[in-house]
C-alpha positions in Angstrom: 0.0 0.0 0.0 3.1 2.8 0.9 5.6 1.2 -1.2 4.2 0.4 -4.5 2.6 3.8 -5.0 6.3 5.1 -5.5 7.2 2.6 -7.6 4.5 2.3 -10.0 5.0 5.7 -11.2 8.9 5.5 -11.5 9.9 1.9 -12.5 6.4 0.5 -13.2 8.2 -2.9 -14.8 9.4 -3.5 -10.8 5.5 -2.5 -10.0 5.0 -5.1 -12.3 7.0 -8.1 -10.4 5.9 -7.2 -7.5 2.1 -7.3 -7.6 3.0 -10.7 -10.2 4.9 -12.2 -7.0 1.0 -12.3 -5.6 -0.4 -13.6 -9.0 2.3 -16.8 -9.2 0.9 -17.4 -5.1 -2.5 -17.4 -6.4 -3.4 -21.1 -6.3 -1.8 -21.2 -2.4 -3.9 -18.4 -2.1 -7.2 -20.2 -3.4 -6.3 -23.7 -1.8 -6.6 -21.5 1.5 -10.1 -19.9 0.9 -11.4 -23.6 -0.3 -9.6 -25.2 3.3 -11.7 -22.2 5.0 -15.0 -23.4 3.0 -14.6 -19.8 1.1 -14.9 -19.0 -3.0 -11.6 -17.3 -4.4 -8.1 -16.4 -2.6 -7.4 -15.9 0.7 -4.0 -14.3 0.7 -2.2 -15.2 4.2 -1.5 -11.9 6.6 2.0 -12.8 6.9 3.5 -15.0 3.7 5.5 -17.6 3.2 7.7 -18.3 0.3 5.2 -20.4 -1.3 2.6 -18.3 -0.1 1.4 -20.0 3.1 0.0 -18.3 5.8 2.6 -18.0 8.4 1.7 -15.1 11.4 2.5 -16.9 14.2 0.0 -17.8 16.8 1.4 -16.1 20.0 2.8 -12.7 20.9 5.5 -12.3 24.0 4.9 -9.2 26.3 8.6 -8.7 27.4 6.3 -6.4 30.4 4.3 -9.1 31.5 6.0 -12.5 30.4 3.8 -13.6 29.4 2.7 -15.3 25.8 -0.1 -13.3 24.4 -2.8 -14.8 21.3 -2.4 -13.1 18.1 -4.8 -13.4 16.1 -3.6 -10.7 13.4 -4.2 -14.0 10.4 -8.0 -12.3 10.7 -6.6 -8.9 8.6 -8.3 -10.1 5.7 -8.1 -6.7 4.4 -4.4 -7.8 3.1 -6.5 -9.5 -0.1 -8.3 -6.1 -0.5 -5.1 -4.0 -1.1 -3.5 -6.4 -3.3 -6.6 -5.8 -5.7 -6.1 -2.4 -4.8 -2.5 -2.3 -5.8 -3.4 -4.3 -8.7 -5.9 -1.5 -10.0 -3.5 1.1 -9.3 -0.6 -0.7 -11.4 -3.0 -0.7 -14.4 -4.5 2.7 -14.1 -0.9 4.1 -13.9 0.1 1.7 -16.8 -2.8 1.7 -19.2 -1.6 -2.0 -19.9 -4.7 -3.7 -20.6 -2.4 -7.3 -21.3 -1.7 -7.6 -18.1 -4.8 -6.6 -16.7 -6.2 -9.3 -18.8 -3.3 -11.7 -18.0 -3.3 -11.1 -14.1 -4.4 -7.9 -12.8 -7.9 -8.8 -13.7 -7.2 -12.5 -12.0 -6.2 -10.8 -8.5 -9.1 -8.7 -8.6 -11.6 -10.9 -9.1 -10.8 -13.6 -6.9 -10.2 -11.2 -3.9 -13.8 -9.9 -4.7 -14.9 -13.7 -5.1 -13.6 -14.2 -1.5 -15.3 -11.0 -0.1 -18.7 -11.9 -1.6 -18.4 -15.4 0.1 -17.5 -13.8 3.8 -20.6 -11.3 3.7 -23.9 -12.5 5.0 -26.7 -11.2 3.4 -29.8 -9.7 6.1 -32.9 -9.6 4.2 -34.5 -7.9 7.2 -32.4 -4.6 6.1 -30.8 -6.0 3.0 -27.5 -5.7 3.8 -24.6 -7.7 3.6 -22.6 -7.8 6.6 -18.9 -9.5 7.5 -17.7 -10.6 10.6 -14.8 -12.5 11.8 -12.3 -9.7 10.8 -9.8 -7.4 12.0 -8.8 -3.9 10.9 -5.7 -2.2 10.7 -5.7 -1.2 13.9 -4.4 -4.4 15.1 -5.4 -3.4 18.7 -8.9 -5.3 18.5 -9.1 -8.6 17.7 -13.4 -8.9 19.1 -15.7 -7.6 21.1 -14.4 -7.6 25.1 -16.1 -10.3 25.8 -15.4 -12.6 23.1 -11.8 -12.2 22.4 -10.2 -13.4 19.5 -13.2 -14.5 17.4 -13.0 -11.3 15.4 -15.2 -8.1 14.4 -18.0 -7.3 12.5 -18.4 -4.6 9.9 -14.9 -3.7 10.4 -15.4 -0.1 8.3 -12.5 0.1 6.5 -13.2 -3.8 5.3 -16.7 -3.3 4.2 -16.0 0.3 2.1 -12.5 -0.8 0.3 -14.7 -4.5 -0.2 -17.1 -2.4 -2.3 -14.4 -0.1 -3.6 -13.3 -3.7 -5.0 -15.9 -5.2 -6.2 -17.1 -2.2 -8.4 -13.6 -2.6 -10.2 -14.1 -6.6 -10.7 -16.8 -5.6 -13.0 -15.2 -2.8 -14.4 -11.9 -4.7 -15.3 -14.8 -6.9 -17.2 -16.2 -3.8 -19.0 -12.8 -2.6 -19.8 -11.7 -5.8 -21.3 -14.4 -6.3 -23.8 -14.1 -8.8 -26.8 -11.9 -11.6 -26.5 -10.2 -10.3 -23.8 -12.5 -10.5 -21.6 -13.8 -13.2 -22.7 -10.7 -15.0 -22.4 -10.8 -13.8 -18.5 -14.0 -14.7 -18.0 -14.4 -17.8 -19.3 -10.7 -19.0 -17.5 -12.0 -17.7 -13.9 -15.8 -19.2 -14.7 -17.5 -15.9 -14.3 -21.4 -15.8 -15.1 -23.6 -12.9 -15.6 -25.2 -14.1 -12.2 -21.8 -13.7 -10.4 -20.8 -10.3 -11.8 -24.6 -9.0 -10.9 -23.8 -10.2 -7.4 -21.0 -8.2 -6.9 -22.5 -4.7 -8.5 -25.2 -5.5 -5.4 -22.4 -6.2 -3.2 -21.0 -3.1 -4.0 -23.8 -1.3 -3.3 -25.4 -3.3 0.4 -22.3 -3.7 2.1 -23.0 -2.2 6.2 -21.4 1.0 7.4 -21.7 1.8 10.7 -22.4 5.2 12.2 -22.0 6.5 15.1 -25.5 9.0 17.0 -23.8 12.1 15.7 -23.2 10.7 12.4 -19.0 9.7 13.1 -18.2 6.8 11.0 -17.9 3.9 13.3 -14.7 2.0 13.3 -16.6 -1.6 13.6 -19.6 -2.5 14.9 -19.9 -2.1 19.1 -16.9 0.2 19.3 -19.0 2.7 20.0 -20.5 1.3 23.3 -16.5 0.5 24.2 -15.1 2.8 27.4 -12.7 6.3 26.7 -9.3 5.4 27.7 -7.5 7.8 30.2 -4.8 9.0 28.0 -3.2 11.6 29.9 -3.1 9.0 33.1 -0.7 6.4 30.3 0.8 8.9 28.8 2.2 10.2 32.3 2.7 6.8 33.6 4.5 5.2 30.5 5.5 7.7 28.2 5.9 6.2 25.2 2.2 4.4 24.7 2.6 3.2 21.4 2.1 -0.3 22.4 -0.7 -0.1 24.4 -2.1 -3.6 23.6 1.8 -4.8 25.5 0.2 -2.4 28.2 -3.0 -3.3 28.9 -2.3 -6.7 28.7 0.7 -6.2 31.6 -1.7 -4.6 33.8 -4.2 -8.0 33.3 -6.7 -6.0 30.8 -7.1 -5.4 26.8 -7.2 -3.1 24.2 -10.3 -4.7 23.2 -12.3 -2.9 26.1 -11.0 0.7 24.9 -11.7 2.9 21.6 -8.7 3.4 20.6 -6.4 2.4 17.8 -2.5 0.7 17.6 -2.4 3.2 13.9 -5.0 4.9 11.6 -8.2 2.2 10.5 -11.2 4.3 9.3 -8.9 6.8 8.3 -7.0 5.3 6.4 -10.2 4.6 3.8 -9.1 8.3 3.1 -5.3 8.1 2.4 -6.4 5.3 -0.3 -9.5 7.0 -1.3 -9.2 10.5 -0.7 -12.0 13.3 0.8 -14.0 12.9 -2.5 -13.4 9.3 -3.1 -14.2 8.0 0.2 -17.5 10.0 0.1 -18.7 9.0 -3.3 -18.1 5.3 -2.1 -20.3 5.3 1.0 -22.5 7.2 -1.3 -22.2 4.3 -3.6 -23.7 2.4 -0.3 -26.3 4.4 -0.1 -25.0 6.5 3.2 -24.3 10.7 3.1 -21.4 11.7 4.3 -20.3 15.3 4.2 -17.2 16.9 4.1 -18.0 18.4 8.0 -18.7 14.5 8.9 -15.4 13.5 6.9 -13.5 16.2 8.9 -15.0 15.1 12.5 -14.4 11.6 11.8 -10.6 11.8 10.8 -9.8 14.7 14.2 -12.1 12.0 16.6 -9.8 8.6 15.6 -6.7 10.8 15.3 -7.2 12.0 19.4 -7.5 8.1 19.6 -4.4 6.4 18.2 -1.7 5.3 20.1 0.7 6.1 16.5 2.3 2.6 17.5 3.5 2.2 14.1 5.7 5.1 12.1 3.0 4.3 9.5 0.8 6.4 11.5 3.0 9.9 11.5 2.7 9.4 7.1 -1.4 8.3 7.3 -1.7 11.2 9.6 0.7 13.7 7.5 -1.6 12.7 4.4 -5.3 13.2 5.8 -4.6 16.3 7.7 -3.2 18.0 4.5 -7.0 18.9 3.0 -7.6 19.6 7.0 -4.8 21.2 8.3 -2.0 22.0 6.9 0.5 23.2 9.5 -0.5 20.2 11.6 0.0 18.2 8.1 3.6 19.6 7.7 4.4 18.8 11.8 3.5 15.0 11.2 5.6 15.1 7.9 8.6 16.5 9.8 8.1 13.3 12.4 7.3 10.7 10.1 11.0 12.0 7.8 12.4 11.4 11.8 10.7 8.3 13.2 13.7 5.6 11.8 16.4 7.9 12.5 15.3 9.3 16.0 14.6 5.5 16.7 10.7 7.0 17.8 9.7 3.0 18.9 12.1 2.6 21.2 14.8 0.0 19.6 13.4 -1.1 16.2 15.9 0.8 14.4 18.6 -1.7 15.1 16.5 -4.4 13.5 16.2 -2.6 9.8 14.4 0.5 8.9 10.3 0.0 8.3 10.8 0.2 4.3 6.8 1.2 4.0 7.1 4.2 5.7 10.1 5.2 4.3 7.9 5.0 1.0 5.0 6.6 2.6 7.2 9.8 3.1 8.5 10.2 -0.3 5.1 9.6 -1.5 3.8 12.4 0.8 4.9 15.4 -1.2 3.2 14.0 -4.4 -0.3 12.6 -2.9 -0.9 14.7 -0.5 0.4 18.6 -1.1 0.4 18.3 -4.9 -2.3 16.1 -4.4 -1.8 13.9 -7.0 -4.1 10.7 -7.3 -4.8 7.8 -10.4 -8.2 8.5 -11.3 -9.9 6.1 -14.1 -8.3 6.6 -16.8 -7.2 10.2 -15.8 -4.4 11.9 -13.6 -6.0 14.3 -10.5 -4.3 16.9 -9.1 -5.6 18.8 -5.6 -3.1 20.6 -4.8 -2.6 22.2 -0.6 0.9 23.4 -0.1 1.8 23.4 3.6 2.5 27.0 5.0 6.0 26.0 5.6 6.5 24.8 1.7 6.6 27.0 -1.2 7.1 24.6 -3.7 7.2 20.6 -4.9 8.6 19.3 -8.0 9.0 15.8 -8.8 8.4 13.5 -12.1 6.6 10.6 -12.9 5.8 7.9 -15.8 2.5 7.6 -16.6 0.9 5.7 -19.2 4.6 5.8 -21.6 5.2 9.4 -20.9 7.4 11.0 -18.6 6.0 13.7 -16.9 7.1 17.1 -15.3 5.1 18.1 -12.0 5.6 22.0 -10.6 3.9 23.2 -8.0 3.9 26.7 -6.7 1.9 28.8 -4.2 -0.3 29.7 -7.2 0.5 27.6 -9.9 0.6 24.1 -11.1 2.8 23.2 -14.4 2.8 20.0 -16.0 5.4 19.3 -18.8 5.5 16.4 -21.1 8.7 15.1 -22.5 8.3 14.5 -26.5 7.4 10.7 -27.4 4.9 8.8 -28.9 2.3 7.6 -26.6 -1.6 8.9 -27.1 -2.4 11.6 -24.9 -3.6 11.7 -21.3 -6.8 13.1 -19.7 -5.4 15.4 -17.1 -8.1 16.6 -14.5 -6.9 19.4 -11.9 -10.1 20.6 -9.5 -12.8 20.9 -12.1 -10.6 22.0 -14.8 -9.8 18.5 -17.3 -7.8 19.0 -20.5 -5.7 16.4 -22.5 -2.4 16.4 -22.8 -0.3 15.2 -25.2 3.6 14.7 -25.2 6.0 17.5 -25.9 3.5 19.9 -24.2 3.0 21.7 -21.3 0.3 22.8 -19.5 0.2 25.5 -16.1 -2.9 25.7 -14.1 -3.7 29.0 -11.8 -4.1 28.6 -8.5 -5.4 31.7 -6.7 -3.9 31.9 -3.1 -6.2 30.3 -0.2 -8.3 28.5 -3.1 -8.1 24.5 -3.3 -7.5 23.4 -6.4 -11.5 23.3 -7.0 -11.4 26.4 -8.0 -8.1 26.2 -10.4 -8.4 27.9 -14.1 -6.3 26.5 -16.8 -4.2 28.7 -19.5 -2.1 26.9 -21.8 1.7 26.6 -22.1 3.8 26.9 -25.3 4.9 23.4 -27.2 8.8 22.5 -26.1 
């Protein structure tokens, strides 16, 4: 999810192997959903070689000494962003072969195996999925039934939709005989793709009485923690769940969160993105609601992982952005300063290293793969004045220069068809050897952006 972002849009051929190194573990992958009486692949949390689900069983608490369960196999959500990464790949690509090859296998079979875990309530008609955990790692089921997993896990059920609308459009975009060819290797009926459009569509969000988005069903009814009271006594809280557990209680008792979970649907998805898909499932959301959800999990996360500090950076960028540039500044520290207390020694965490190159580019020039179409949104921190980086999209190589009030794009001379470039509600093609600058006026978001054309180079 941090990694391959960078990647795809610099060296897409190593993009390339490494979503492939999922698609050659794909029959491990489908030999485990079929063991768990489940349709499609159940890619393991952490992998073996061959693809075999190896996160080990147990957890020791070098506080309590004691050996604690992990249950952190339950993330199904690893499935959903290898689909997601597979999406990605071809929307920065274009390549329709190996969307048709492998892309298209990955994201059907992770849809396949989300459409089997959801049970359907006719009552409300909605499907619901239980048995999960989220990113937050902290919770592994409600307090009184520990380990057996969560329901409606929020982030599961909206990137499980986001996934099964593009299972059917990888179909739709591979019409004639490659499609066909997909289709008729995975078995894929009329019937099957109409159950996922509905899928996409019914899957449960929770909310909670003042309309936050809940972060699983019960956590609502779960008890504040006294932060100030840990924070005084341990200092360093990042691993709360090591904690709780020390002082004979659990995390699963408490609302709040090992790293970002809800809010994380929009680092992948974005403010509009993440609102158009719960639209999608029939639930409003405005940007106010967006806003109160992201600042009530944000004053609830331990930041137990140095993911957190890049999430954090990202979201609060379209929020606040001296608050955006502070937790940019500490996530470009956390390996260095060692921030978790004696990881450093064991090897540096390679995703957030990723995370914070990536920052720049998705989240103040606010760059994002739309279908078939590059988005900019751009929000300069106040202690930036300007970002420049380039990129390969689609067989071009592209220029990105972002000012206080303007945003140039230049594309080197070649020969690949021209791109659908969409910045606020300003979208214009653009073809290689030319360049393109878009006007920004000062305090505006890039909503309100006008376009005047550059010269041919």
């Amino acid at each position: 999810m941090f990694v391959l972002p960078v990647i795809a849009l610099r060296t897409p051929e190593i993009s390339r192997a490494l979503i492939d190194y999922r698609w050659r573990r794909l029959d491990a992958a489908r030999a485990a959903a079929t063991a768990a009486g489940l349709r499609g692949a159940l890619f393991p949390w952490q992998s073996g070689s061959d693809g075999r689900e190896e996160t080990p069983e147990a957890l020791y608490n070098p506080r309590s000494g004691r050996w604690m369960p992990d249950n952190s196999h339950r993330q199904r959500h690893v499935g959903l962003a290898i689909a997601y990464n597979a999406w990605q790949h071809y929307q920065a690509t274009g390549d329709l072969e190996w969307l048709a090859e492998r892309g298209g296998e990955l994201i059907i079979e992770v849809t396949r195996l989300f459409a089997s875990l959801a049970e359907h309530d006719t009552a409300t008609d909605r499907f619901h999925i239980a048995g999960v955990m989220g990113p937050d790692e902290f919770h592994d089921g409600a307090p009184d039934a520990p380990g057996s997993g969560l329901r409606d896990n929020t982030y599961t059920n909206v990137l499980a939709s986001w996934v099964a609308t593009r299972a059917a459009r990888t179909l739709a975009l591979l019409h004639g005989h490659r499609g066909e060819g997909l289709r008729d290797r995975l078995r894929v009926t009329d019937e099957e793709i109409a159950g996922w459009a509905r899928l996409s569509t019914r899957l449960a969000v929770g909310f909670h009485r003042d309309g936050i988005l809940t972060q699983f069903d019960g956590y609502e009814s779960l008890q504040e923690l006294d932060w100030d009271h840990y924070r005084e006594e341990y200092g360093n809280i990042g691993r709360l769940d090591l904690i709780l557990e020390s002082e004979n209680d659990s995390t699963n008792r408490y609302k709040l969160a090992k790293q970002p979970d809800v809010v994380m649907l929009v680092y992948l998805l974005g403010h509009d993105g993440l609102r158009a898909q719960l639209a999608t499932l029939g639930y409003p959301f405005s940007e106010q609601d967006l806003t109160r959800t992201v600042e009530y999990y944000l004053a609830r996360t331990a930041n137990g992982s140095t993911l957190s500090r890049v999430v954090n950076a990202s979201v609060l960028a379209g929020i606040d952005p001296s608050r955006s540039w502070i937790a940019f500044r500490e996530a470009l520290t956390a390996d260095l300063d060692d921030s978790q207390g004696g990881t450093t020694r064991e090897g540096i965490h390679l995703g957030a290293m990723a995370g914070t190159i990536d920052l720049p580019v998705r989240s103040f020039a606010g760059m994002a793969l739309g279908d078939d179409e590059l988005v900019f949104a751009p929000q300069l921190p106040p202690n930036l004045t300007r970002v420049g980086f380039q990129i390969r999209y689609r067989g071009h190589l592209v220029d990105v220069m972002l000012r206080d009030r303007s945003l140039e794009l230049r594309v080197h001379a070649g020969s690949a068809p021209a791109i659908h470039v969409r910045v606020g509600a300003v979208a214009v093609p653009l073809s290689a050897g030319q360049t393109k600058t878009f006007a920004i006026g000062p305090g505006t978001s890039a909503r309100d952006a006008t376009n005047r054309e550059g010269g041919l180079d």
